[in-house]
C-alpha positions as CSV (number, residue, x, y, z in Angstrom):
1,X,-6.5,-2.7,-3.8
2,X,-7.3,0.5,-1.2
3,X,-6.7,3.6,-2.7
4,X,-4.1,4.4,-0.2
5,X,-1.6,1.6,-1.3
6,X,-2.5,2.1,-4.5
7,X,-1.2,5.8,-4.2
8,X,2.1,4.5,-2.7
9,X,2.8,2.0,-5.2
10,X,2.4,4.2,-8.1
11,X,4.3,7.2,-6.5
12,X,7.3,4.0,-6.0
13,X,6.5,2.9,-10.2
14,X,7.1,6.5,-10.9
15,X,10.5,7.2,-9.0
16,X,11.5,4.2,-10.2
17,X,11.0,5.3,-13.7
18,X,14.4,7.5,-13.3
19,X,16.3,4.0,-14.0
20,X,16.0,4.7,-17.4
21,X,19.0,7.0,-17.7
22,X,21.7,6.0,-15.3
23,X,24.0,8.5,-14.8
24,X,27.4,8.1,-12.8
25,X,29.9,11.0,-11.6
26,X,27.8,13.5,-14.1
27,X,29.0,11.3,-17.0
28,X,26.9,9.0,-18.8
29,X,27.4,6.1,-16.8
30,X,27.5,3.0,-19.6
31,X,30.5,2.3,-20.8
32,X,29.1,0.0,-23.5
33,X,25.1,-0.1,-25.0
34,X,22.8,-2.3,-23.0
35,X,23.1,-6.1,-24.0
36,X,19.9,-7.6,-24.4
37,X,20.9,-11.5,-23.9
38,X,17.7,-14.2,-24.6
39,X,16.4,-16.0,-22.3
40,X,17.3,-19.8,-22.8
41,X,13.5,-21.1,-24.0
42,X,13.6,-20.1,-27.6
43,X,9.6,-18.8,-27.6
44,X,8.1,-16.0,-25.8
45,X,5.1,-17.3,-23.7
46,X,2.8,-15.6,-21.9
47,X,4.3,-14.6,-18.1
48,X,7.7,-14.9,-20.0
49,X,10.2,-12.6,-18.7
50,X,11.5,-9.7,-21.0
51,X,15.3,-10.4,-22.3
52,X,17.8,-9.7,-19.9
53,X,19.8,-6.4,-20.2
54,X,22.9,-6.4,-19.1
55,X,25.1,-3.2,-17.1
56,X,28.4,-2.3,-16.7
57,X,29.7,-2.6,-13.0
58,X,29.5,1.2,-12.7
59,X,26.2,1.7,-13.7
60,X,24.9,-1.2,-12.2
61,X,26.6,0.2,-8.9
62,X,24.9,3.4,-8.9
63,X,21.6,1.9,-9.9
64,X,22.1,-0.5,-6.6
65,X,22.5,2.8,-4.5
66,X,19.5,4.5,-6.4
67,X,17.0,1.7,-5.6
68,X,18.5,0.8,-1.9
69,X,17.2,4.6,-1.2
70,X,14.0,4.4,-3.2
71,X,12.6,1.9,-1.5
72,X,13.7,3.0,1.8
73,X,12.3,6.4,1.7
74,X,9.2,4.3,0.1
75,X,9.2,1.8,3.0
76,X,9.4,4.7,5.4
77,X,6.9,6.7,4.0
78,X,4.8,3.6,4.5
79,X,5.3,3.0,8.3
80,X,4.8,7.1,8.4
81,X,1.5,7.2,6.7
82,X,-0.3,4.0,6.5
83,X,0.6,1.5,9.0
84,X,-0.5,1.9,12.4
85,X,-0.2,-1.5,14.7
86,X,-2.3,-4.0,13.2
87,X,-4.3,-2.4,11.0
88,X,-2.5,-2.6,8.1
89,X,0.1,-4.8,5.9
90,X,3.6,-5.1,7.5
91,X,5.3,-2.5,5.3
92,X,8.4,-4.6,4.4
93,X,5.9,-7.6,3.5
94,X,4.1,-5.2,1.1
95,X,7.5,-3.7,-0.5
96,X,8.3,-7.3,-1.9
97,X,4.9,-6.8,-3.9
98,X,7.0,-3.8,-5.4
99,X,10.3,-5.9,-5.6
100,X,8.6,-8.6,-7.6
101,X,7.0,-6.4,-10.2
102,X,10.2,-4.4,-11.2
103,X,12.1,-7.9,-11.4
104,X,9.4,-9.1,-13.6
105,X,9.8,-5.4,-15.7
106,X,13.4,-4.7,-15.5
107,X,14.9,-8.2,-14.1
108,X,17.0,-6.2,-11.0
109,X,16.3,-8.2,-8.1
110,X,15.8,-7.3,-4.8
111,X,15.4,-8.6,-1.5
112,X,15.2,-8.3,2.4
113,X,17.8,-10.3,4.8
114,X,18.1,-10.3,8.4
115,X,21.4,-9.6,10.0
116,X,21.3,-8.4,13.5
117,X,18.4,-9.8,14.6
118,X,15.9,-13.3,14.1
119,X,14.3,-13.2,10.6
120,X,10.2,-13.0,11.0
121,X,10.0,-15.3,7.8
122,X,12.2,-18.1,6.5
123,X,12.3,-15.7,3.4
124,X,14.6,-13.7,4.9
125,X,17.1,-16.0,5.9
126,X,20.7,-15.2,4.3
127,X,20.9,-18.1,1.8
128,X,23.7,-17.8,-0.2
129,X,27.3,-17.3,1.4
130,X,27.7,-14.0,0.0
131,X,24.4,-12.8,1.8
132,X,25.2,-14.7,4.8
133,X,28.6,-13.0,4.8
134,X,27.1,-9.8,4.0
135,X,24.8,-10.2,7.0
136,X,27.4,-10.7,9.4
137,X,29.5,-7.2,8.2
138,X,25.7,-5.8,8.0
139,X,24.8,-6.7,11.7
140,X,28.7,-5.4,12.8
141,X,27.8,-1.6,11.2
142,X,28.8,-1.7,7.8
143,X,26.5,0.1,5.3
144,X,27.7,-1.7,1.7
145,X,28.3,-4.7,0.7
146,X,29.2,-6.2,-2.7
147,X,30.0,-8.6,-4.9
148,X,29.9,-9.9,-8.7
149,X,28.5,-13.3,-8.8
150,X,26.6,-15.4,-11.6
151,X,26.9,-12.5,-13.7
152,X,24.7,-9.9,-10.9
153,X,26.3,-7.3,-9.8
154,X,25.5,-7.9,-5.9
155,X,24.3,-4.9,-3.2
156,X,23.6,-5.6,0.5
157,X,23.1,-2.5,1.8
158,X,22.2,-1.8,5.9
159,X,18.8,-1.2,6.8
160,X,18.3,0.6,10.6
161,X,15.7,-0.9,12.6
162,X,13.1,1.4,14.5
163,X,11.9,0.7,17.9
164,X,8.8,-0.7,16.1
165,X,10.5,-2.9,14.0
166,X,12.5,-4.6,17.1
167,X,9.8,-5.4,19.5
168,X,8.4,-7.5,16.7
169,X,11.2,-8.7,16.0
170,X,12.8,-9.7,19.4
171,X,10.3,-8.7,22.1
172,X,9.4,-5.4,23.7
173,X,12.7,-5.2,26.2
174,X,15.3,-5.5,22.8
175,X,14.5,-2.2,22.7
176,X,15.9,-1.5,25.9
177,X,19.6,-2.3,24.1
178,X,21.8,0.6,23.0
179,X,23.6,-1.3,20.1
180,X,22.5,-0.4,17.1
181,X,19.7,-3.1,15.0
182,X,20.2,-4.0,11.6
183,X,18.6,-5.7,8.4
184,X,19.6,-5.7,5.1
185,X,18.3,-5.3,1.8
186,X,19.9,-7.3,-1.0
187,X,19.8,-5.8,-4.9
188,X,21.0,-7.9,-7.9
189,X,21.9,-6.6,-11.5
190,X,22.8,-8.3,-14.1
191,X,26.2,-7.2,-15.8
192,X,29.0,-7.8,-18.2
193,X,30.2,-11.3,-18.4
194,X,33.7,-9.0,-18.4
195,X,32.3,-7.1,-15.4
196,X,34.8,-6.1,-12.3
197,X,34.2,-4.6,-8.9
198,X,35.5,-0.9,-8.9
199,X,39.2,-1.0,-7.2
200,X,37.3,1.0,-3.9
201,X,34.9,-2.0,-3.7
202,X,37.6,-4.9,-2.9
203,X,37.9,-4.8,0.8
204,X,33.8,-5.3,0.8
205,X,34.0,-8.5,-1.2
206,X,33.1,-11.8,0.6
């Protein structure tokens, strides 16, 4: 791995180390002690995922939020310092090698959607009818949206698209549009089987 993505990556691992303490309002934010619920294979093999530890809406909320702006600011940081036309990794491509490791460590799962524009990789397609939803309100202007689903707290939050990111997108002449561009980055965390959207949250449910 260059030294230079090697640098970014750890300075991501390091931020993301803060998840270890959620904290909501000022106040502690569980409500309850972290649930580690097994896995359904009764023994641990090698590559086995950790037991799944499970949140309370609130603190799986503002864990959403924290992460959504970590990896932005890491994804920007990126395109800042590192990639320059095609000399490099596609940022966004290289940020899944980050989403993929902390679901394999923490099992909070992230991932990128398009919304207002063509996805560059069947990947990105909104698949389920939340994130298809979600697309739709993303590509429209709004910032959050979420859900509680399969017991995941659900987060599709807005990404703005660059000029950069357009003209690959959609052509050098999108650019030449004044509405706004849009993708969307979708974060999942597991939560109480009891768990309920916050009251303020309802009118963004699907």
């Amino acid at each position: 791995m260059p030294n230079d993505r090697r640098t970014w990556l750890c300075n991501v691992f390091v931020m993301m180390g803060v998840f270890g303490g959620g904290v909501v309002d000022g106040q502690e934010a569980e409500t309850k002690a972290p649930v580690a619920t097994p896995l359904p294979s009764a023994g641990k093999s090698e590559g086995q995922r950790e037991p799944i530890t499970r949140f309370s809406a609130a603190t799986a909320r503002d864990r959403a939020g924290l992460m959504h702006d970590i990896y932005l600011a890491a994804l920007q940081s990126m395109h800042h310092r590192y990639f320059h036309g095609d000399r490099a990794m596609v940022p966004a491509r290289a940020m899944e090698d980050v989403f993929s490791r902390i679901e394999k460590q923490h099992q909070l799962q992230s991932r990128w959607i398009s919304a207002s524009l063509s996805p560059m990789s069947i990947n990105h397609e909104p698949k389920t009818p939340f994130e298809k939803q979600a697309a739709q309100k993303i590509a429209k202007g709004e910032e959050v949206v979420e859900t509680i689903e399969d017991g995941y707290y659900r987060r599709a939050g807005s990404v703005a698209l660059s000029g950069g990111c357009i003209s690959c997108h959609a052509g050098l002449f999108a650019n030449a549009s004044a509405t706004p561009k849009f993708a969307g980055l979708i974060i999942s965390i597991p939560v109480y089987a009891d768990a309920q959207l916050p009251v303020d949250a309802q009118s963004n449910a699907p």
